[in-house]
BANU-769759 format. One line per 10 residues: number of its first residue (from 1); for each residue x, y, z of N, C-alpha, C, O, CB. Coordinates in steps of 0.001 Angstrom, whole numbers, plus 500000, padded with zeros to 6 digits. Glycine has a CB too. Example, Ala and Ser with C-alpha at 12.3 -4.5 7.8 and 13.67 -1.06 7.14 Angstrom:
// residues 2
1> 513190,494310,507800,512300,495500,507800,513200,496700,507800,514236,496681,508465,511308,495527,509046 | 512850,497750,507080,513670,498940,507140,512900,500030,507870,513409,501138,508039,514084,499402,505725
//
This chain:
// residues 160
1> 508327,518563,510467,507029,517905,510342,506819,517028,511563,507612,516134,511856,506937,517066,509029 | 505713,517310,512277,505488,516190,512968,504198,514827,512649,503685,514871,511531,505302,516851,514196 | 504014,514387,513020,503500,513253,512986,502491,512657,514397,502759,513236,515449,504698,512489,512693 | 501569,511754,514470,500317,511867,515118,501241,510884,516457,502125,510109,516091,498646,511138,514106 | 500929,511028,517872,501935,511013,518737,501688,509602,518942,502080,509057,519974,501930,512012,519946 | 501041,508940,517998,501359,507449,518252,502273,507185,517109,503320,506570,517313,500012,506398,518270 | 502000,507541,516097,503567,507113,515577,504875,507925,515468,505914,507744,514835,503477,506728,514272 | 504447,508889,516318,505918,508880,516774,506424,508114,518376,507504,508233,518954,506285,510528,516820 | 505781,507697,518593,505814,506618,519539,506467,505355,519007,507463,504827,519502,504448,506319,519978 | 505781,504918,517918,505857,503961,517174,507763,503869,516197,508440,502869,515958,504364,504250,516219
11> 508112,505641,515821,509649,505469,515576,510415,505575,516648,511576,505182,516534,510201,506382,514685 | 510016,506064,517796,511071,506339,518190,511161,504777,519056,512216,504438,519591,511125,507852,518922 | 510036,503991,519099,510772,502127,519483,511450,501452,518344,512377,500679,518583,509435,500793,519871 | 511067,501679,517138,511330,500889,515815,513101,501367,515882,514005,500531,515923,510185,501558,514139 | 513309,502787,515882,514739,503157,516323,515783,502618,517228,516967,502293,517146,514654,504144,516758 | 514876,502658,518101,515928,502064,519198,515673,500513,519508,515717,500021,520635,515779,502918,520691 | 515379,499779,518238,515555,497980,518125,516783,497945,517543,517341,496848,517502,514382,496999,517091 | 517396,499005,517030,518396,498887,516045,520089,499277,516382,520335,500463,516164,517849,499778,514959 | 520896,498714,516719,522280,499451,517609,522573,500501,516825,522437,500752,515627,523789,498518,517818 | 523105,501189,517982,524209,502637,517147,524854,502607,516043,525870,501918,515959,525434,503079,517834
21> 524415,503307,515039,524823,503574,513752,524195,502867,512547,524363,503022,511338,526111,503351,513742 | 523090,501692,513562,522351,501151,512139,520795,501065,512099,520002,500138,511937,522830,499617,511806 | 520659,502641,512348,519373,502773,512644,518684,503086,510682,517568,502960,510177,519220,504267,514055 | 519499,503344,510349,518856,503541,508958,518224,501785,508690,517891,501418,507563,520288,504190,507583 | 518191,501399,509198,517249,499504,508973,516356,500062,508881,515773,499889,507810,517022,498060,510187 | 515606,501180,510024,514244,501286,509961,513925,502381,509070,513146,503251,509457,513657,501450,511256 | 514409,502428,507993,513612,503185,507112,512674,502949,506157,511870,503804,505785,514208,503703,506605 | 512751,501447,505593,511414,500752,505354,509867,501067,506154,508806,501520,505724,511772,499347,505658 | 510318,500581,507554,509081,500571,508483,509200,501708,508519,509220,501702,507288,508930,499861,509811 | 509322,502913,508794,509026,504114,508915,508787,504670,507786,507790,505379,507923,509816,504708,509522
31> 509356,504734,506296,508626,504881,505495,506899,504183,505209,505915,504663,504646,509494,504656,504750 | 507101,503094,505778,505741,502340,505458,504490,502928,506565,503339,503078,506157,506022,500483,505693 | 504729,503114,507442,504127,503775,508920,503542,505139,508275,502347,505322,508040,505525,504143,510362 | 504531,506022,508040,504506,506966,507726,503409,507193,506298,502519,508043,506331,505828,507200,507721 | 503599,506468,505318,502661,506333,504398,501457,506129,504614,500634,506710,503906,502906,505602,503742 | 500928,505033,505904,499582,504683,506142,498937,505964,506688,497783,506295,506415,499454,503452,507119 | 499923,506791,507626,499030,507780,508097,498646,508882,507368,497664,509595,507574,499452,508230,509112 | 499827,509023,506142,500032,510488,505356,499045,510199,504479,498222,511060,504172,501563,510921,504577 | 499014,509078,504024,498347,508907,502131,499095,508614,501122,498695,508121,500067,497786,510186,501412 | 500761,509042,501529,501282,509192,500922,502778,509410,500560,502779,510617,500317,500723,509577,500837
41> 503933,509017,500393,505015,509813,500850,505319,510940,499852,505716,510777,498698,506228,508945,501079 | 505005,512436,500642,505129,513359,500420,506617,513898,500173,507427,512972,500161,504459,513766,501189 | 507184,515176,499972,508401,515623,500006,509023,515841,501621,510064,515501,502183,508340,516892,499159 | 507802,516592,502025,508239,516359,503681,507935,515492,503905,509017,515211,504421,507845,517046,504763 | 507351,514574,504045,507277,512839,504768,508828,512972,504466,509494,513644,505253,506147,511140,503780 | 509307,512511,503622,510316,511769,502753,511879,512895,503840,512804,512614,504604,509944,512170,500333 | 511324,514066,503255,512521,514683,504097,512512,514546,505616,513650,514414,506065,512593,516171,503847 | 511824,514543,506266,511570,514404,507547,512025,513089,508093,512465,513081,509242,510243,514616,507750 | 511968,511881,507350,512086,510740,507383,513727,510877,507448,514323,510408,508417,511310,509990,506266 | 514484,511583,506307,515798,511433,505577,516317,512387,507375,517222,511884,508040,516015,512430,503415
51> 515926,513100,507652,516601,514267,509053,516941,513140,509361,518101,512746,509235,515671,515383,510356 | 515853,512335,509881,515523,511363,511232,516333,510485,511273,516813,510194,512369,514230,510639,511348 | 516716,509832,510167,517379,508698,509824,519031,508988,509695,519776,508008,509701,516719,508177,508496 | 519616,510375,509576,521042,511018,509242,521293,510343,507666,522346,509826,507293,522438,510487,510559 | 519733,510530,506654,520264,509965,505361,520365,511115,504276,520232,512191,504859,519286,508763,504825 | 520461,511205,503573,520349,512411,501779,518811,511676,501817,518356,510592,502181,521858,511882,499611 | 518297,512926,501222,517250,513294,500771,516563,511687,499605,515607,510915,499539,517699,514902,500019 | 518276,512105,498693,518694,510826,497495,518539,509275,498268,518168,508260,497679,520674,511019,496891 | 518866,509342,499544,518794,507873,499751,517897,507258,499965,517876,506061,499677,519347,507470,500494 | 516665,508004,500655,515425,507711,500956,514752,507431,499456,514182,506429,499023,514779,508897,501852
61> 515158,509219,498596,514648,508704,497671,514324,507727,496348,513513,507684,495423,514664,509158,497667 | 515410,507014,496821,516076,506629,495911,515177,504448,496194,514654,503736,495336,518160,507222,496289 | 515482,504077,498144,513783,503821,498471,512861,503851,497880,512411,503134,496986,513233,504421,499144 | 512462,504879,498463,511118,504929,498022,510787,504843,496090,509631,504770,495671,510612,506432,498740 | 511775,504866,495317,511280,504738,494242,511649,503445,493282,511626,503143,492089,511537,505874,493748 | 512015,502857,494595,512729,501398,494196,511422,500393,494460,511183,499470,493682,514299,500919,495357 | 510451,500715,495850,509730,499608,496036,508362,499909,495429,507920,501034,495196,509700,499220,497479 | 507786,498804,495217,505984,499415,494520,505338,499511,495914,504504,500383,495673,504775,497983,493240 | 505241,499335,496644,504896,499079,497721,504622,500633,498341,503748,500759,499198,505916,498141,498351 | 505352,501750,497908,506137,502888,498587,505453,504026,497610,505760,504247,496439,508050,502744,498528
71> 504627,504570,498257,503955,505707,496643,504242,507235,497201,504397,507644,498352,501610,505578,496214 | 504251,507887,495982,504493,509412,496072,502726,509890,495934,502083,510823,496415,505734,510094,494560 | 502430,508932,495184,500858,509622,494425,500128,509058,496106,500576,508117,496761,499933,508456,492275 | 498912,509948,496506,497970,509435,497229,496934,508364,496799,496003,508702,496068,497415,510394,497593 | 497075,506943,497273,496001,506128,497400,494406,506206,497763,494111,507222,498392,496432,505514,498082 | 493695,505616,497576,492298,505665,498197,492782,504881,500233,493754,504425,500834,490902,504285,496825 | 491151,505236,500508,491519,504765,501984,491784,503257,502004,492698,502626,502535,490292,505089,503063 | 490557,502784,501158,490632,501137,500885,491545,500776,499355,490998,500540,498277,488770,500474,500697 | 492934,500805,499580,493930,500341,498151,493928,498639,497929,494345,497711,498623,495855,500867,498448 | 493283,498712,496682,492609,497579,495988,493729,496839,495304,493475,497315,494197,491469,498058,494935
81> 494989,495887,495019,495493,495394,494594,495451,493851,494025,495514,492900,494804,496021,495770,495124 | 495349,493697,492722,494920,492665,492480,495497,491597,491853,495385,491647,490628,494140,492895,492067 | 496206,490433,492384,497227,489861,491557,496912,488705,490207,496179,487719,490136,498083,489206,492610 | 497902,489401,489167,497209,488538,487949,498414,488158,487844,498813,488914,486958,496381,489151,486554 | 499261,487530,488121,500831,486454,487988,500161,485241,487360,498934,485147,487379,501784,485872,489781 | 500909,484337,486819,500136,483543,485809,499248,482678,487197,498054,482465,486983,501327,482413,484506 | 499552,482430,487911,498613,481179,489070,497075,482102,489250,496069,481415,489073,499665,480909,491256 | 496897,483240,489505,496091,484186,489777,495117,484292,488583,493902,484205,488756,496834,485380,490089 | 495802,484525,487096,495751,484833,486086,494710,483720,485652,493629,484042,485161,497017,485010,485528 | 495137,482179,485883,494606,481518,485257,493318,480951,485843,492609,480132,485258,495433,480797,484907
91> 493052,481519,487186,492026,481417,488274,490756,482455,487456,489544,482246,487411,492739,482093,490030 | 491274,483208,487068,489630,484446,486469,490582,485446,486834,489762,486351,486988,487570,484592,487576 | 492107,486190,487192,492139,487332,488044,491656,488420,486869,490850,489339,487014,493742,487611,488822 | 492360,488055,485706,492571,489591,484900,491235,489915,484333,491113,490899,483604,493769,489591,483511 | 489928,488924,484708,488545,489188,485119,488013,490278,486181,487345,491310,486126,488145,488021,485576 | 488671,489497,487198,487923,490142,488304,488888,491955,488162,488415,493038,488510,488199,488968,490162 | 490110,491733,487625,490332,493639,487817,489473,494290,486795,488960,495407,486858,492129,494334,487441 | 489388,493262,485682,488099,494676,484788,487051,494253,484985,486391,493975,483984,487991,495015,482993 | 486621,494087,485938,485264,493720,486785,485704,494433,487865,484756,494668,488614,484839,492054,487151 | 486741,494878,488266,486977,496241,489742,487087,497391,488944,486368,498354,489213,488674,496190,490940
101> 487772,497436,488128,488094,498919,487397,486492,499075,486639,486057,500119,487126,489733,498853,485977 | 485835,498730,486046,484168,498696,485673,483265,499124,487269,482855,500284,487290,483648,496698,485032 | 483088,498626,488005,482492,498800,489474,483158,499955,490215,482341,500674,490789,482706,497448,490376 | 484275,500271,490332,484939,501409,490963,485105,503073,489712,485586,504170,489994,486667,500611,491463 | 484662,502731,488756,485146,503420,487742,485985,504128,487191,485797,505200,486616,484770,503769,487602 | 487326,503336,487403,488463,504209,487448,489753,503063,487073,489462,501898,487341,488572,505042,489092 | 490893,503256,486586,491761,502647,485835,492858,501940,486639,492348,502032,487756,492255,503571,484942 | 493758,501440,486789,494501,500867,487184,495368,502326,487794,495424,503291,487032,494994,499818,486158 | 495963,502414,489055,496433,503585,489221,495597,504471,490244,495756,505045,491322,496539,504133,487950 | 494717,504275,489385,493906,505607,489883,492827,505506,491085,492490,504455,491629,493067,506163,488630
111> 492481,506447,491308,491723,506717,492848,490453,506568,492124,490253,506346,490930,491960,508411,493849 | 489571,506750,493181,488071,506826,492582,487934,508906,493428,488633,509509,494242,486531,504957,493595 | 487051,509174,492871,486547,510601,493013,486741,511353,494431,487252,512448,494669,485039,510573,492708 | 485902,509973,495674,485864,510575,497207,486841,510218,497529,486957,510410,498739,484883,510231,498240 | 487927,509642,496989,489157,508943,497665,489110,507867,498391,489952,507431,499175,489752,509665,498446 | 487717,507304,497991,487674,505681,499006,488592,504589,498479,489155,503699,499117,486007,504820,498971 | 488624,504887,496983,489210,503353,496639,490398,504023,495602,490250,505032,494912,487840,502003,495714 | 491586,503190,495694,492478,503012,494452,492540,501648,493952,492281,500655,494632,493887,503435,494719 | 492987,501642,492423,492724,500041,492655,494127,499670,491467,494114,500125,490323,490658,499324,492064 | 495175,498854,491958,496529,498485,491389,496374,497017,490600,495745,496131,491179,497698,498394,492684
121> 496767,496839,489691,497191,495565,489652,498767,495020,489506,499577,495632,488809,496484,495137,488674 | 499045,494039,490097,499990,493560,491140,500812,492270,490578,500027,491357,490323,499140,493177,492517 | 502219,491923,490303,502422,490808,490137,502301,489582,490733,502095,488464,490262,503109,490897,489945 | 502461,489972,491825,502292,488781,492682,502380,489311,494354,503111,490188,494814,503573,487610,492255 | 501396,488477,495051,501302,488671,496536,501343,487928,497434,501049,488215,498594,500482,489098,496859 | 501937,486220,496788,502455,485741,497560,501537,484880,498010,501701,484393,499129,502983,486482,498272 | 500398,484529,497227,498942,483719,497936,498692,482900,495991,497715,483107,495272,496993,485456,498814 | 499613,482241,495729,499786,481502,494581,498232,480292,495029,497293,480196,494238,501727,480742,494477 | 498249,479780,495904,497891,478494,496206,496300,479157,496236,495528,478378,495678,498688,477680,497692 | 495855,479961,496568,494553,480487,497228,494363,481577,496559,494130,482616,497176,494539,480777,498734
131> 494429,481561,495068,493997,482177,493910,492641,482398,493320,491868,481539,493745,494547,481642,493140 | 492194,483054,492675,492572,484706,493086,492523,485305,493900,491528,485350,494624,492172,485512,492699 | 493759,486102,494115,494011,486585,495303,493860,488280,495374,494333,488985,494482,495389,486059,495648 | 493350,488679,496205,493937,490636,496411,493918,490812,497446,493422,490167,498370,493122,492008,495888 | 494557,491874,497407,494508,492659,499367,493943,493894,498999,494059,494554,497966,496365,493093,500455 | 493363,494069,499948,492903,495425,500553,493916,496011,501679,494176,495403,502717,491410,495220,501246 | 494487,497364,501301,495319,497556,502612,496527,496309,502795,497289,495832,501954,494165,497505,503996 | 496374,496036,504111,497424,495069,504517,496203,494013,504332,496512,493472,503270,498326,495267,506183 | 495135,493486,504715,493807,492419,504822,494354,491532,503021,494415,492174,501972,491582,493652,504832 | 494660,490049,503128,494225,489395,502194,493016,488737,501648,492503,488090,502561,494781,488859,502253
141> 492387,488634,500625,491742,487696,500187,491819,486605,498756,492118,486807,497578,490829,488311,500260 | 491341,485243,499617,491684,484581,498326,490136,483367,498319,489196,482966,499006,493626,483694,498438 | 490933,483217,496721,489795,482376,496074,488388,483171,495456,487251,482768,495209,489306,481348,497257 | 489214,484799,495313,487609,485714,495018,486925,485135,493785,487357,484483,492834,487824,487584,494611 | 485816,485550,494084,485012,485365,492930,483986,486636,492511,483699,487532,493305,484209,484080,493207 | 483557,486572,491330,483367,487707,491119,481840,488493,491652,481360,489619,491525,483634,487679,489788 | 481456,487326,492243,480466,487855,493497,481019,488467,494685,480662,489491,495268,479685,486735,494091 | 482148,487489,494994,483068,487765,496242,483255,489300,496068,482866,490108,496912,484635,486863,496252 | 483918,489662,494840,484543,490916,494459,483671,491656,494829,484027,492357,495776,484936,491169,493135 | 482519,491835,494443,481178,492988,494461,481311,492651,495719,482273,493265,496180,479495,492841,493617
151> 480817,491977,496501,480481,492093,498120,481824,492791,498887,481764,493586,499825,480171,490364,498853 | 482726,492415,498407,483688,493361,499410,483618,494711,499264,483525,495498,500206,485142,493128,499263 | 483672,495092,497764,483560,496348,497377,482381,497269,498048,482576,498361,498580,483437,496253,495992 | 480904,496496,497891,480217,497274,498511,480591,496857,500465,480550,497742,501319,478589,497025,497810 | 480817,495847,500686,480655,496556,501833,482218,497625,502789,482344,497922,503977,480036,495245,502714 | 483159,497919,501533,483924,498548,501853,483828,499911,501729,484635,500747,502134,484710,498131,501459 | 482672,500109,501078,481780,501524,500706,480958,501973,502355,480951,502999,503036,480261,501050,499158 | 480576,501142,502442,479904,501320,503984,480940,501521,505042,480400,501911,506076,479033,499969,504475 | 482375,501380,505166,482777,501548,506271,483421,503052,506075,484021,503466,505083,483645,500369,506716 | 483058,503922,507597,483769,505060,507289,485367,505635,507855,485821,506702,507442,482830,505918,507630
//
């Protein structure tokens, strides 16, 4: 399998940050790399990854099914994650996701139809203080509100 020649640009520096024999470090970031461009980690992502790295198939997979972070299923382009941990929770969050899952029309998990949006909910993301919080992608936002919510949504509909 190859891959788009910037990220393989992109492993073959992430590789060689790492001395002889402990290049398997970068199998996080290259799993994660690899996901943004695929959609997804596939069986070949995953094996291709496992060649690259001198790992079992099992070790990667074993990764990838350890972190939430790390998906087999394909995401939307814009992945909607929304944290309801009690700080989030007690802000409006477990509002604003059935106020995303209602507006996107589609369940926790799941994609929407064109594949623009998936939308997760999340234990925590690490933005306790600046609640409610979600990310889009890698992009945070906090303090949404449920106007906030609609305005991102639509204008994340507009970008192509």
């Amino acid at each position: 399998m190859t891959f788009s020649p910037e990220l393989e640009a992109k492993f073959e520096k992430l590789v060689k940050n790492y001395p002889e024999g402990r290049e398997r470090a970068a199998l996080i970031p290259m799993l994660l790399f690899a996901q943004d461009e695929v959609g997804s980690l596939t069986r070949e992502v995953v094996e291709e990854i496992a060649r690259r790295l001198s790992l079992s198939l099992l070790e990667v997979e074993e990764v990838v099914s350890y972190y939430s972070m790390l998906t087999t299923k394909p995401r939307g382009k814009h992945h909607i994650q929304i944290c309801t941990n009690i700080s989030c929770l007690l802000l409006g969050a477990d509002r604003l996701f059935e106020q995303a899952k209602q507006k996107l029309g589609i369940e926790a998990g799941g994609v929407t139809p064109d594949g623009q949006f998936s939308l997760e909910e999340v234990e925590c993301i690490g933005a306790c203080s600046w609640g409610p919080a979600l990310q889009v992608n890698y992009d945070y936002h906090h303090h949404v509100t449920p106007e906030k919510l609609d305005k991102l949504i639509e204008d994340l509909r507009k970008v192509q």
